[in-house]
C-alpha positions in Angstrom: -42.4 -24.5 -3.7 -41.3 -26.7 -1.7 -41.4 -27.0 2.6 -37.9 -26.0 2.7 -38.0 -23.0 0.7 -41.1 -21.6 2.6 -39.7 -22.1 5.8 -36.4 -20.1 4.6 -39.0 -17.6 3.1 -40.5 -17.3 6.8 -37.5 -16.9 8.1 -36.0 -14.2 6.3 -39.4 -12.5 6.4 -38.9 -12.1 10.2 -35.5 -11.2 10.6 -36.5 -8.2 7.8 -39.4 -7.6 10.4 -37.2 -7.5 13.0 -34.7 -5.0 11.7 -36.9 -2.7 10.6 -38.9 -2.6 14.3 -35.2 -2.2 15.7 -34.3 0.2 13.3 -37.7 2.8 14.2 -37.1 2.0 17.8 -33.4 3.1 17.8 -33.3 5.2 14.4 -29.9 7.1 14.2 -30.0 10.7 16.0 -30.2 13.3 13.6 -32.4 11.4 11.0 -36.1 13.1 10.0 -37.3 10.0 7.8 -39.5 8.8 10.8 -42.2 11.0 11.9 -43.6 8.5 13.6 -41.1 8.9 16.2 -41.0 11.5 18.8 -38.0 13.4 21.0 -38.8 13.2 24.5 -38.0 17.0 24.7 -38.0 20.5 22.9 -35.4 22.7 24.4 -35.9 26.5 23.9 -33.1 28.9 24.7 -34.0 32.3 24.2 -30.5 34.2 24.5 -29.6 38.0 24.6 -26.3 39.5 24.8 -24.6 35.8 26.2 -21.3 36.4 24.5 -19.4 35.5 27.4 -21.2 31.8 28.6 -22.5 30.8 25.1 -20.0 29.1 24.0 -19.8 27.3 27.0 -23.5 26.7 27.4 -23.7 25.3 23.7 -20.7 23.0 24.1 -21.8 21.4 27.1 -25.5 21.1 25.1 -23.8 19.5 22.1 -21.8 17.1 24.4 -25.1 16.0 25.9 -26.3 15.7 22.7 -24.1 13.2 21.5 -24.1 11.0 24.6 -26.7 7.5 25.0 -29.9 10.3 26.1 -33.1 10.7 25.1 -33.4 12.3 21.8 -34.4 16.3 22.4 -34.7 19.4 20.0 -33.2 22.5 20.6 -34.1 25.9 19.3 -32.1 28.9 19.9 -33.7 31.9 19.2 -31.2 35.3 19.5 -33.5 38.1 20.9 -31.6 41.0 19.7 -28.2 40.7 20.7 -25.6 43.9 21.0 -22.6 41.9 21.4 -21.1 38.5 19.7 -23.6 36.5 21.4 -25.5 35.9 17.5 -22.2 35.7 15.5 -20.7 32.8 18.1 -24.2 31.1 17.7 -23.8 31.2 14.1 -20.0 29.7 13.9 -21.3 27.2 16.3 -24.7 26.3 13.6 -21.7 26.2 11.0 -19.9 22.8 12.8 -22.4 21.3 14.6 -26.6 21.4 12.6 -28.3 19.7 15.8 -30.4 22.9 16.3 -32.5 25.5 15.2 -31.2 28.5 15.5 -33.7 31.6 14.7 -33.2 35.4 15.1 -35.5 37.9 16.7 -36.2 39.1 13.1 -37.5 35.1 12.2 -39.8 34.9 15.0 -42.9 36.8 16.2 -42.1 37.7 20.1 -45.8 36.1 21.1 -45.0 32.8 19.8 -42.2 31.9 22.3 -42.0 29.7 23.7 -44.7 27.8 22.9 -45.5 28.6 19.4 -41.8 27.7 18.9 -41.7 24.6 20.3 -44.8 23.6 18.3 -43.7 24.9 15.1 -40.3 23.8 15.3 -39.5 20.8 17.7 -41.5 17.5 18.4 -40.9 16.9 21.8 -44.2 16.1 23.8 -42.1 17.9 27.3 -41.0 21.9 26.8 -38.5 23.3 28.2 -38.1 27.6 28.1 -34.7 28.8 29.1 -34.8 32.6 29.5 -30.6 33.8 29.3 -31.1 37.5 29.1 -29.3 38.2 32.3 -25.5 37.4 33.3 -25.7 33.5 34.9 -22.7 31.6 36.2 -22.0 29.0 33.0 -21.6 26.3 35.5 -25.8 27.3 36.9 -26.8 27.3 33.1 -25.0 24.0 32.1 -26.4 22.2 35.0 -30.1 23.4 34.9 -29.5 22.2 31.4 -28.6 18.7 31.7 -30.8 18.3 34.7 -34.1 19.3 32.6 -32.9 16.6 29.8 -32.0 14.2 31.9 -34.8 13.7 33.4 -34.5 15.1 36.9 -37.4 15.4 39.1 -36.0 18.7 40.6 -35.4 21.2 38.7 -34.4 25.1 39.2 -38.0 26.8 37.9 -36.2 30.3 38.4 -34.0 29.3 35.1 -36.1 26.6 33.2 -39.7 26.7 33.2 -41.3 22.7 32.1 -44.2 22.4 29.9 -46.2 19.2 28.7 -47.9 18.9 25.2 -50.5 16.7 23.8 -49.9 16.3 20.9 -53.3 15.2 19.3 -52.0 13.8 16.1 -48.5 12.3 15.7 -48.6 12.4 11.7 -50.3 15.5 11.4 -47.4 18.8 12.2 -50.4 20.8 12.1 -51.6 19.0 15.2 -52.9 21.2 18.2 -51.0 21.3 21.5 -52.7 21.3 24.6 -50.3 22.5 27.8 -51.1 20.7 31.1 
């Protein structure tokens, strides 16, 4: 080989370098193939006859979703609905896949929300969102975008913040520790 061809070689060795480290720093939202990466936050929603602000609430969630944010997971877990509020959540899952959506059947009442977020979401904050009471959609939506945004302040009547350490990032057996 000759100078010129190693140099090339070098060359193209660290552009390939370079777009790989760009690519698991700013992987595209929605792809699983790095579990090396985590979400900032886990979202759960625990809903229960919502039929009239769900639609809403989601909407404004998936909007959020799909702006230039952090990366979060949400889990929506229906806790025995009367009304629509399961079927609309369902339609929703149907057009837009960016969350888990569980029923009360699915999930053992003890393990919300923590054991949810664990099992489910990756995000080292959590965030519990109680709707089993009628709430303005406007309060909901922005309690909401204030929690994933980042906000310092935010209502602790609606969503209630958690912290995990996560103890091992390749493991998803890993043991959380709440601060």
């Amino acid at each position: 080989m000759h100078n010129g061809d190693l140099f090339w070689l070098a060359i193209a060795g660290m552009l390939i370098s370079l777009l790989l480290g760009l690519y698991a720093f700013w992987r595209p939202r929605g792809c699983q193939c790095c579990h090396l990466t985590w979400s900032t936050t886990t979202l759960v929603m625990a809903v229960r006859n919502q039929e009239e602000i769900i639609e809403g609430v989601m909407r404004a969630i998936a909007n959020f979703y799909h702006q230039e944010t952090p990366a979060f997971d949400l889990i929506v877990v229906d806790r025995g609905s009367t009304d629509r509020t399961l079927d609309i959540l369902r339609r929703i899952h149907r057009h837009w896949e960016g969350f888990t959506l569980l029923t009360e059947e699915q999930v053992n009442p003890t393990e919300i929300p923590l054991g949810l977020a664990r099992r489910y979401g990756r995000g080292r904050r959590l965030c519990y969102l109680e709707l089993d009471r009628p709430r303005p959609v406007e309060m909901v939506v922005r309690a909401v975008e204030g929690v994933l945004g980042g906000e310092a302040e935010v209502d602790e009547e609606l969503v209630k913040v958690f912290y995990l350490m996560r103890t091992n990032v390749l493991d998803r057996t890993e043991q959380d520790v709440v601060k």
